[in-house]
TORVEXNU-583719 format. One record per residue: residue number from 1; z, x, y of N, C-alpha, C in turn. Coordinates in steps of 0.2 Angstrom, whole numbers, padded with zeros to 4 digits. Last residue first. Layout:
N
rec pamar=NUM | n.zz=Z | n.xx=X | n.yy=Y | ca.zz=Z | ca.xx=X | ca.yy=Y | c.zz=Z | c.xx=X | c.yy=Y
...
***
This chain:
89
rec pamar=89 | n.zz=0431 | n.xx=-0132 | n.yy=-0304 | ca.zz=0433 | ca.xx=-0130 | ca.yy=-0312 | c.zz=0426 | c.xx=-0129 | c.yy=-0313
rec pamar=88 | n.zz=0430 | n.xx=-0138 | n.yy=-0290 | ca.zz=0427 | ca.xx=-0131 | ca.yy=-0291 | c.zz=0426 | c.xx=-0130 | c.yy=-0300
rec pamar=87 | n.zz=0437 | n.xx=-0150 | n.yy=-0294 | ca.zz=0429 | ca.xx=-0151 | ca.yy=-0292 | c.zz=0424 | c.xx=-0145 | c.yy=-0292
rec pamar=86 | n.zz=0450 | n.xx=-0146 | n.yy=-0294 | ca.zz=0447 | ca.xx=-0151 | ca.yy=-0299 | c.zz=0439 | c.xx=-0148 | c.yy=-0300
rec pamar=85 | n.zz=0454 | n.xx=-0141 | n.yy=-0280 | ca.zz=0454 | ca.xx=-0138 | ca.yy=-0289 | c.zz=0449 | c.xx=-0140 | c.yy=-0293
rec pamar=84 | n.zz=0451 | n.xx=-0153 | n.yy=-0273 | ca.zz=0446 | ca.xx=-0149 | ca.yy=-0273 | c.zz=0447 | c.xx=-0143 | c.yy=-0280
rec pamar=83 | n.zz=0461 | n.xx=-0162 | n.yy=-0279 | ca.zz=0455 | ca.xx=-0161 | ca.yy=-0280 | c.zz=0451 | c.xx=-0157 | c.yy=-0277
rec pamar=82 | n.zz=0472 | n.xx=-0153 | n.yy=-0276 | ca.zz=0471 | ca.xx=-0155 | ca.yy=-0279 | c.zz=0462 | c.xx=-0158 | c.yy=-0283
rec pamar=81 | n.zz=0469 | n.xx=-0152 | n.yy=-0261 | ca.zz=0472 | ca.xx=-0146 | ca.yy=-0264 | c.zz=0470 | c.xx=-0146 | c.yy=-0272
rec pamar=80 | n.zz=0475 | n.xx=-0165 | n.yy=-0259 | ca.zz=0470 | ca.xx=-0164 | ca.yy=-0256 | c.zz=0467 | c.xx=-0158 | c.yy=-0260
rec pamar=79 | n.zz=0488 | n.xx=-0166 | n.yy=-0264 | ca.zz=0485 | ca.xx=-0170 | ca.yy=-0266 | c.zz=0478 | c.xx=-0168 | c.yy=-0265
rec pamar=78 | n.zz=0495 | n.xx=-0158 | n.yy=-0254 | ca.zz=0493 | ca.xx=-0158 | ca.yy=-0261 | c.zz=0488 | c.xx=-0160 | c.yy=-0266
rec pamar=77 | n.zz=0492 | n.xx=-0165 | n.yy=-0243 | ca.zz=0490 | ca.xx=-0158 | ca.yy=-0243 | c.zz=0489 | c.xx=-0157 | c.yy=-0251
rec pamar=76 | n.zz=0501 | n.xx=-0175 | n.yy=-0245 | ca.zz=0494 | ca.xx=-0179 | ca.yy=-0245 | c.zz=0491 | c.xx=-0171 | c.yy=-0246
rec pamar=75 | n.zz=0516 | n.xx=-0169 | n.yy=-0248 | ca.zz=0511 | ca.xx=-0174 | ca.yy=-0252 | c.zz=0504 | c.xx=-0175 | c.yy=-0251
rec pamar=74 | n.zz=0516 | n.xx=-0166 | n.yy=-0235 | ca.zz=0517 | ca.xx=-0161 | ca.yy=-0241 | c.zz=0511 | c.xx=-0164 | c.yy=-0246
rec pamar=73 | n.zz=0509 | n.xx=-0173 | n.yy=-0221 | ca.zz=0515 | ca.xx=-0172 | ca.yy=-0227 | c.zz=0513 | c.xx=-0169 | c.yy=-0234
rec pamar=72 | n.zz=0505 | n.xx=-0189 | n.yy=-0214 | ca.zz=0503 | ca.xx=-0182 | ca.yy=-0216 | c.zz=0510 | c.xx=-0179 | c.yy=-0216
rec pamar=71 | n.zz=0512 | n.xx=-0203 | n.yy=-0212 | ca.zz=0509 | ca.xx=-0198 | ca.yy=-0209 | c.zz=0507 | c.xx=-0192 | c.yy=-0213
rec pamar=70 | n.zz=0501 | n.xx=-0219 | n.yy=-0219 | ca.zz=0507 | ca.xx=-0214 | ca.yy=-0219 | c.zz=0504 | c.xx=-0208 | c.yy=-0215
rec pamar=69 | n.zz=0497 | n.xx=-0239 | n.yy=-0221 | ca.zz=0496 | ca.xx=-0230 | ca.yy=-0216 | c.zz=0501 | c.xx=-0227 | c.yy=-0218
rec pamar=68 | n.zz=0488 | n.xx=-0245 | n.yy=-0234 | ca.zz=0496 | ca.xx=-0244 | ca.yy=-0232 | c.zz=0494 | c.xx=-0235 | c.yy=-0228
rec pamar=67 | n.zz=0487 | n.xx=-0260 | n.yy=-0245 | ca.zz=0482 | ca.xx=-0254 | ca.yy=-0239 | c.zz=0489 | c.xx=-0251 | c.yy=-0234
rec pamar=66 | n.zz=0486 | n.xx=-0263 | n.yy=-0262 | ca.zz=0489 | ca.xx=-0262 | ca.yy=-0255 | c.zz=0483 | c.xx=-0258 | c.yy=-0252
rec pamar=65 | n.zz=0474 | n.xx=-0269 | n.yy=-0270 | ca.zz=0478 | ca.xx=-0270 | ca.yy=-0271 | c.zz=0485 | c.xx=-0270 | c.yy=-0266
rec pamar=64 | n.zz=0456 | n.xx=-0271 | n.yy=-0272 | ca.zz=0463 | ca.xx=-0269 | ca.yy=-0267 | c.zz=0467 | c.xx=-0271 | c.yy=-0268
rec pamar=63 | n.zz=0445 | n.xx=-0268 | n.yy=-0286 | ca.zz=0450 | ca.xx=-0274 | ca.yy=-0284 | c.zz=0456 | c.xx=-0270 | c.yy=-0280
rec pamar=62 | n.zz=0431 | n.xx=-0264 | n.yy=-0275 | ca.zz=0436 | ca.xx=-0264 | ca.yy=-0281 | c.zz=0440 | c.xx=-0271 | c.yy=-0279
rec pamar=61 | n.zz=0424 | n.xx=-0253 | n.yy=-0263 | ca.zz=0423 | ca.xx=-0261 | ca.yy=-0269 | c.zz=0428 | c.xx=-0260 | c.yy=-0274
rec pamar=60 | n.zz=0424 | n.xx=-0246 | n.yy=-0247 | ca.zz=0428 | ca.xx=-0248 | ca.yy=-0255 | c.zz=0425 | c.xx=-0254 | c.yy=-0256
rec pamar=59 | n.zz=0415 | n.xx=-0239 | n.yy=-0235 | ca.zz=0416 | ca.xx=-0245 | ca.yy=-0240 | c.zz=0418 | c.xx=-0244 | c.yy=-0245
rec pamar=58 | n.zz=0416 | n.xx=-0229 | n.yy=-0218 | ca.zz=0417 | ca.xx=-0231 | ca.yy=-0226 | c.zz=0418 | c.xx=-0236 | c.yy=-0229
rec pamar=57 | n.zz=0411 | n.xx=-0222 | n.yy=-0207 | ca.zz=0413 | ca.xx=-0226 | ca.yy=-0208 | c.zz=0411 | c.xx=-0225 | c.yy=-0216
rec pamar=56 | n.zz=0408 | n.xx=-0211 | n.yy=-0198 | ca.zz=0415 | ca.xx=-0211 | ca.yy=-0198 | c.zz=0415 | c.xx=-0219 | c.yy=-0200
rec pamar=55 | n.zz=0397 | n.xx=-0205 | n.yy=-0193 | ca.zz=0398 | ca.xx=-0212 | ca.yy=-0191 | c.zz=0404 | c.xx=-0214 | c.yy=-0192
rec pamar=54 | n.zz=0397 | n.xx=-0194 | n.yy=-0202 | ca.zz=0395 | ca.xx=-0193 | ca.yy=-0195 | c.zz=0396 | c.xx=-0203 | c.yy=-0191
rec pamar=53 | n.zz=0402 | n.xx=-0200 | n.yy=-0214 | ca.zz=0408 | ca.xx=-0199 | ca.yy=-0210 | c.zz=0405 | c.xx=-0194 | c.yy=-0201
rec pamar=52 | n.zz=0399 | n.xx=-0212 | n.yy=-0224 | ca.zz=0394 | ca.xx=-0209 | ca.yy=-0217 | c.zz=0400 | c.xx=-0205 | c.yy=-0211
rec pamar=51 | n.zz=0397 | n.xx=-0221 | n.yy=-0237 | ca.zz=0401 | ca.xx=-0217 | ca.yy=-0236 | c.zz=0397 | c.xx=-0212 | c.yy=-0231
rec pamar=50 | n.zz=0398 | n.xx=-0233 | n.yy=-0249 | ca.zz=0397 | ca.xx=-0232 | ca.yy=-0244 | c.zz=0400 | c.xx=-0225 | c.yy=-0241
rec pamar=49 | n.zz=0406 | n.xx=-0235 | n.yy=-0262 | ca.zz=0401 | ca.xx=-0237 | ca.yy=-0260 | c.zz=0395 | c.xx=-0235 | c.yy=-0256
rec pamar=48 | n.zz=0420 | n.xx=-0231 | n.yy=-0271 | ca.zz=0417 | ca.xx=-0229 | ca.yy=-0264 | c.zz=0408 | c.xx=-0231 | c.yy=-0262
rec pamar=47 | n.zz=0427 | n.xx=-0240 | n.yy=-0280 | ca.zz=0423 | ca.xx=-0232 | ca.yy=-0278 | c.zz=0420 | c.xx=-0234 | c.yy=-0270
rec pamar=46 | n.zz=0442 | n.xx=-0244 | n.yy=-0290 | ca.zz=0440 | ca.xx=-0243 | ca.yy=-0284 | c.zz=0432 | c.xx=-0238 | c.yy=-0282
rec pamar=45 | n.zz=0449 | n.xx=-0251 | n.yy=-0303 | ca.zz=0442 | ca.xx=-0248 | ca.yy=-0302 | c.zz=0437 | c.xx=-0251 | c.yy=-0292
rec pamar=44 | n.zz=0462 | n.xx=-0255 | n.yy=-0293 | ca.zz=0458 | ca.xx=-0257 | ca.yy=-0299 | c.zz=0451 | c.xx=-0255 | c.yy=-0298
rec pamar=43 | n.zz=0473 | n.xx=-0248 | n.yy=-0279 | ca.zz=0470 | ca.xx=-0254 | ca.yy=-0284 | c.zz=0467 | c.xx=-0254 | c.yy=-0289
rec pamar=42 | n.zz=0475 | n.xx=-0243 | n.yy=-0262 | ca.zz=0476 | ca.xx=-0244 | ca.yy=-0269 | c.zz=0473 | c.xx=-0249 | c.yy=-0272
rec pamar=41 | n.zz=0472 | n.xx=-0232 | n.yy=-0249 | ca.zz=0468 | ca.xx=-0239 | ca.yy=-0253 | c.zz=0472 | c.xx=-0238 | c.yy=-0258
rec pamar=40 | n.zz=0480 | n.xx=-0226 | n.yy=-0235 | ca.zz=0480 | ca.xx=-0227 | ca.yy=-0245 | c.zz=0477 | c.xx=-0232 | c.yy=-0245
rec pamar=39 | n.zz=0476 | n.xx=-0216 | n.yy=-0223 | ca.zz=0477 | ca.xx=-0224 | ca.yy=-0226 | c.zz=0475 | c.xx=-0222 | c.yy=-0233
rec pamar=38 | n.zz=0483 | n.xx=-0206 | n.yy=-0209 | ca.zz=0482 | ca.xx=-0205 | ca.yy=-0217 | c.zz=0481 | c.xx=-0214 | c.yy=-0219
rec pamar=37 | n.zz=0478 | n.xx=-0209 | n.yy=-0193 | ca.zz=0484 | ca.xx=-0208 | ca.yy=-0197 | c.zz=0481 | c.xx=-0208 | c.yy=-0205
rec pamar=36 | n.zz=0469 | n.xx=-0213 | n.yy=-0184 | ca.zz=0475 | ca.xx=-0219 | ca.yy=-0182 | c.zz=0479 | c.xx=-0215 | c.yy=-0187
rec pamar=35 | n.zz=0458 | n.xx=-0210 | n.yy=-0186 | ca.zz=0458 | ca.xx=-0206 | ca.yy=-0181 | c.zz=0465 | c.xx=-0208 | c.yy=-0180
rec pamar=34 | n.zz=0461 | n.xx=-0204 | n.yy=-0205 | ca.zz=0459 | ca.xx=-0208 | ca.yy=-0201 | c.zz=0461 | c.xx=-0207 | c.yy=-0193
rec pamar=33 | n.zz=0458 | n.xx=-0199 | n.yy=-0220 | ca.zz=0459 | ca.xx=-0197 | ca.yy=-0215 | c.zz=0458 | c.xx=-0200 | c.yy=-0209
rec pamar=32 | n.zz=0460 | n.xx=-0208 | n.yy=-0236 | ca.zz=0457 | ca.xx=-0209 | ca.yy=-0232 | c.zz=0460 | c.xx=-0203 | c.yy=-0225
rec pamar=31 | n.zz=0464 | n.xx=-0208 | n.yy=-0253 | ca.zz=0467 | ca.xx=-0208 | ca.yy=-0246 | c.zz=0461 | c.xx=-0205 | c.yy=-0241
rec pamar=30 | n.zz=0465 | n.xx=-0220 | n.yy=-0266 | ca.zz=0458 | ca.xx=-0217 | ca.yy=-0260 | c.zz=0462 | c.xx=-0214 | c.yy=-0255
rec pamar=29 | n.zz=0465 | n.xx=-0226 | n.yy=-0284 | ca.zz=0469 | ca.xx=-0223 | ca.yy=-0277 | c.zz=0463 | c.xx=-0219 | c.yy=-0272
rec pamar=28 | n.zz=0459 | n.xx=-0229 | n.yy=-0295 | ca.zz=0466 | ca.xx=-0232 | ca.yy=-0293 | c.zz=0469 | c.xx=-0229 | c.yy=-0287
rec pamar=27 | n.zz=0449 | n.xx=-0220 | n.yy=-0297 | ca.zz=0448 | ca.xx=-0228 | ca.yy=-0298 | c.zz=0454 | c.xx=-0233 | c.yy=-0296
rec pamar=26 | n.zz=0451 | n.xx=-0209 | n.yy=-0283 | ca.zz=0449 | ca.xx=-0209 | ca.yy=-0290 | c.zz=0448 | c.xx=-0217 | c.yy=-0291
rec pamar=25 | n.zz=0451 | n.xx=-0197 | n.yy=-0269 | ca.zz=0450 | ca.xx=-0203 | ca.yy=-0272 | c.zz=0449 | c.xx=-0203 | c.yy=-0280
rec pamar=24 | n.zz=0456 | n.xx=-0189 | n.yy=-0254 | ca.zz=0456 | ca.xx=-0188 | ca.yy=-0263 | c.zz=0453 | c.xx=-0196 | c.yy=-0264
rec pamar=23 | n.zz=0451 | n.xx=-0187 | n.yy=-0241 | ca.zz=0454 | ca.xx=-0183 | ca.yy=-0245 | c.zz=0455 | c.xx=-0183 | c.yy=-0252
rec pamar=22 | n.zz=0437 | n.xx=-0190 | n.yy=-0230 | ca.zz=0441 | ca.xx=-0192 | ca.yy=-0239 | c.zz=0443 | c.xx=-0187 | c.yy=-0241
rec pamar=21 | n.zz=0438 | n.xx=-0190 | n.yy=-0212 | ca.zz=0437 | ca.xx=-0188 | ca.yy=-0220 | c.zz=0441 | c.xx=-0188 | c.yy=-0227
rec pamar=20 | n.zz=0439 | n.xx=-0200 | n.yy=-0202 | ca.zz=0436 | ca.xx=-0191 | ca.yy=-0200 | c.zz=0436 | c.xx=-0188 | c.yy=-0207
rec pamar=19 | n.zz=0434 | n.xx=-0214 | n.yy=-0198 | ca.zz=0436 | ca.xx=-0208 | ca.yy=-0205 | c.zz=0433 | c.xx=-0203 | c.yy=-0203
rec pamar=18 | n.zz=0431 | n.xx=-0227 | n.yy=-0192 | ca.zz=0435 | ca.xx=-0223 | ca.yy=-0187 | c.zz=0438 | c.xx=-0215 | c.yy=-0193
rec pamar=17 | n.zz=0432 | n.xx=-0240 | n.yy=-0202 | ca.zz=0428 | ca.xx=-0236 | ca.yy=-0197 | c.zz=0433 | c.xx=-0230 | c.yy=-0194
rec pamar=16 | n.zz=0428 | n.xx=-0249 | n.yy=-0218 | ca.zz=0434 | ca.xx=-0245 | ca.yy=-0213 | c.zz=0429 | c.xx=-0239 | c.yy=-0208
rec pamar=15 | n.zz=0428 | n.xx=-0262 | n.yy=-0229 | ca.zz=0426 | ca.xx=-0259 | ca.yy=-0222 | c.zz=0429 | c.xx=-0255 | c.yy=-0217
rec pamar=14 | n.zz=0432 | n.xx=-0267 | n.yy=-0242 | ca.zz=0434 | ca.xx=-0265 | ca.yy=-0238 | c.zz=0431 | c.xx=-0260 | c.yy=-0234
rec pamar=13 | n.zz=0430 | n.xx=-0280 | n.yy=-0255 | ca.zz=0427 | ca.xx=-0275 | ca.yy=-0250 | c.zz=0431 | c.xx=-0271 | c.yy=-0244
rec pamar=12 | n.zz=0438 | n.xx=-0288 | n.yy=-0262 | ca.zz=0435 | ca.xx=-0284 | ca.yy=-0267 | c.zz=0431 | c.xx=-0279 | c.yy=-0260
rec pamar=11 | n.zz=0447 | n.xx=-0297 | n.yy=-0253 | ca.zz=0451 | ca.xx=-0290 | ca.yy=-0259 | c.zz=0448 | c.xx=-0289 | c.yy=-0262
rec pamar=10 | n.zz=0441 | n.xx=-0304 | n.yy=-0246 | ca.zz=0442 | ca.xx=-0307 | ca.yy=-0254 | c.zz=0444 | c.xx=-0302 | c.yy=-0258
rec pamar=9 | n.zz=0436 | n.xx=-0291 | n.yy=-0236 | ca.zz=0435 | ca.xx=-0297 | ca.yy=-0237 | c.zz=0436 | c.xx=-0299 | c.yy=-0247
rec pamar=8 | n.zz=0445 | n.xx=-0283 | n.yy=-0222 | ca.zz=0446 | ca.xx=-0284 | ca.yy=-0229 | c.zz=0443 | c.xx=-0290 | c.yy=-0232
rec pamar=7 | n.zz=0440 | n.xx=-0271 | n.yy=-0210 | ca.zz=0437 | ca.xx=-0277 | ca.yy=-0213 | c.zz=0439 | c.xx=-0277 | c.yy=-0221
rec pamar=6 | n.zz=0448 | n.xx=-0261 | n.yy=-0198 | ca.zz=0449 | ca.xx=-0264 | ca.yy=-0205 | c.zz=0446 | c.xx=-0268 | c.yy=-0207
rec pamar=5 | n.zz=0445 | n.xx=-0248 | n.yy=-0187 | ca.zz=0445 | ca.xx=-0253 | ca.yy=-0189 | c.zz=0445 | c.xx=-0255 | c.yy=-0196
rec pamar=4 | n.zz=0443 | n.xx=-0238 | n.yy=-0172 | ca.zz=0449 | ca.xx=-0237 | ca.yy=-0179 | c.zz=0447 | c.xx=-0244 | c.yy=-0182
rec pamar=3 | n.zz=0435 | n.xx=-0229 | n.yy=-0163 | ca.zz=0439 | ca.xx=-0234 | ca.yy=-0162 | c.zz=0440 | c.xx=-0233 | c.yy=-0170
rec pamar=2 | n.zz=0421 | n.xx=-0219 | n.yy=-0158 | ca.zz=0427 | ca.xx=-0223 | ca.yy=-0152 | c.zz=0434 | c.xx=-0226 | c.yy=-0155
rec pamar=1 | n.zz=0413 | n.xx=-0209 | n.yy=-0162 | ca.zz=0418 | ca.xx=-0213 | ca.yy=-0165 | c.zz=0423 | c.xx=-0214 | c.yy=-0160
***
């Protein structure tokens, strides 16, 4: 996994390369770990498609709404923490 990249077409696909791993997702929200920094999908019955994180590549379908890098922080760890609770219950 050499490189980081975006493919957004018609705001229903999103092609993303360079994912070291999905930390939470649900139908309105995806945060992605990526080699360039944390990225938020937001939007409307989002899933996941696609999904090969020895390739470090991902597909969203839905309606995209923002696409938005943040750093790591309280927040994302939570978040992260969060679903895995969910998923052990």
């Amino acid at each position: 996994m050499s490189e980081h990249s975006l493919l957004l077409l018609d705001r229903k696909t999103l092609e993303i390369s360079g994912v070291e791993n999905v930390n939470t997702f649900d139908e309105e929200e995806i945060i992605l770990e990526t080699m360039m920094g944390y990225l938020y999908v937001l939007g409307e019955q989002l899933h996941v498609s696609m999904l090969n994180l020895d390739q470090g590549k991902v597909v969203v379908e839905g309606n995209i709404i923002n696409i938005e890098y943040k750093r790591e922080g309280k927040d994302i760890k939570a978040r992260g923490k969060n679903i895995l609770s969910r998923l052990l219950k």
